[in-house]
C-alpha positions as CSV (number, residue, x, y, z in Angstrom):
1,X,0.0,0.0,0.0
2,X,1.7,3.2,-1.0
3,X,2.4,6.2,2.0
4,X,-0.5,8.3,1.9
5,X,0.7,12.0,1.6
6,X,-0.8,15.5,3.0
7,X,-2.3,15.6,-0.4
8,X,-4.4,12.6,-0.3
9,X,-5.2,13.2,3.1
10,X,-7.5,16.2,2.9
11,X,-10.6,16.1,0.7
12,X,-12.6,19.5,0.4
13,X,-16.2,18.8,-0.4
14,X,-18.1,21.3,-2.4
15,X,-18.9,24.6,-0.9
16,X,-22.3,24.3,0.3
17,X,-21.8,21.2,2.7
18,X,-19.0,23.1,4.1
19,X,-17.6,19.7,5.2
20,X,-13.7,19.0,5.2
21,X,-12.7,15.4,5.7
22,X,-9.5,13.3,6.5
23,X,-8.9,9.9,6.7
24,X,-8.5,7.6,9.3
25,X,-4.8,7.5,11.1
26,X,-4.7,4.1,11.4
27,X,-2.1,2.6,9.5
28,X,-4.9,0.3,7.1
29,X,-7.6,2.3,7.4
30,X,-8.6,4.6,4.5
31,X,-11.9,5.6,5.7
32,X,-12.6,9.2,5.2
33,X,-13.6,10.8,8.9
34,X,-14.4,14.9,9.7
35,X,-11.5,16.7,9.9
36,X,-11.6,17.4,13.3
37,X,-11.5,14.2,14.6
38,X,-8.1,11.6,14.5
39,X,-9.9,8.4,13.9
40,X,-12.9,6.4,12.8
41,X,-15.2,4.9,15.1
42,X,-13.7,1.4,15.4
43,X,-10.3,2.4,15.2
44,X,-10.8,4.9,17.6
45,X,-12.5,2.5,20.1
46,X,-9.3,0.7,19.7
47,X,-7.4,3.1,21.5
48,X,-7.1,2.6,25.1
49,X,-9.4,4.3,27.3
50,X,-6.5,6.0,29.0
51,X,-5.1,7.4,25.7
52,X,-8.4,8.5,24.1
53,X,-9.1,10.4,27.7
54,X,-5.8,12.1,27.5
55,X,-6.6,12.7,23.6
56,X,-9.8,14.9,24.9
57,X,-7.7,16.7,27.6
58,X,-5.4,17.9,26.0
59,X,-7.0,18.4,22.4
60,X,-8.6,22.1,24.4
61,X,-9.8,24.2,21.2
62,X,-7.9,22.6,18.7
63,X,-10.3,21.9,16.0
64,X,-7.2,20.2,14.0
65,X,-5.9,17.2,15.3
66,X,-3.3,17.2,12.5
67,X,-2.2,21.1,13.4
68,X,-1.2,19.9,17.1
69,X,1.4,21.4,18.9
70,X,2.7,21.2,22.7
71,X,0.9,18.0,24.7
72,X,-1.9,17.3,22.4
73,X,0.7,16.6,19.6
74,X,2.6,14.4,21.8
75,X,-0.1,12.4,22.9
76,X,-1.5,12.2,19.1
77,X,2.6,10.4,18.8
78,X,1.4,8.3,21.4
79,X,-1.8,7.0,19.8
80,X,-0.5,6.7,16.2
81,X,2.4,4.2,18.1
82,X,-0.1,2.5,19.6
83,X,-1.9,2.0,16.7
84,X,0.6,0.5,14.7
85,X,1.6,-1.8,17.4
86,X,-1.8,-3.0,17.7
87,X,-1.8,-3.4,13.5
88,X,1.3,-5.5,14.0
89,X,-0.2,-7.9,16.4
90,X,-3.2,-7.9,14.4
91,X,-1.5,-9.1,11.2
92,X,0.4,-11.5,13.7
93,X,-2.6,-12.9,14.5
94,X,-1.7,-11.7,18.3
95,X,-4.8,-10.1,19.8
């Protein structure tokens, strides 16, 4: 699967659905997701509790999960490792 790049990962919509869309950060999802959030729904309830409540913490007003700075950036590193771990034990067959 080639590396997606900031050019495939942002979609404008037309104009009058003023929606913006991403895709999904984990590693072999392409699902398209609202901008302002990080995952889809079942990749995102992948995520350990813990992680996701430190996500919301620190995400403040940030609307951009992909403009992070500070904290919320380095607890976005966290859950993008922690993805791919979990993709690697998935592809293992390790649950």
């Amino acid at each position: 699967m080639p590396r997606r790049t900031t050019s495939t990962l942002r979609t404008v919509l037309p104009r009058r659905t003023g929606a913006v869309f991403a895709v999904c950060f984990w590693p072999t999802c392409d699902e398209r997701i609202e901008r302002s959030r990080l995952a889809c729904k079942s990749h995102w309830l992948m995520i350990p509790s813990r992680l996701r409540a430190a996500y919301n913490e620190a995400r403040g007003d940030c609307q951009d999960p992909r403009a992070a700075t500070g904290r919320f950036a380095d607890v976005i590193n966290e859950i993008r490792a922690t993805a791919k771990r979990r993709q690697v034990a998935i592809e293992a067959g390790v649950r």
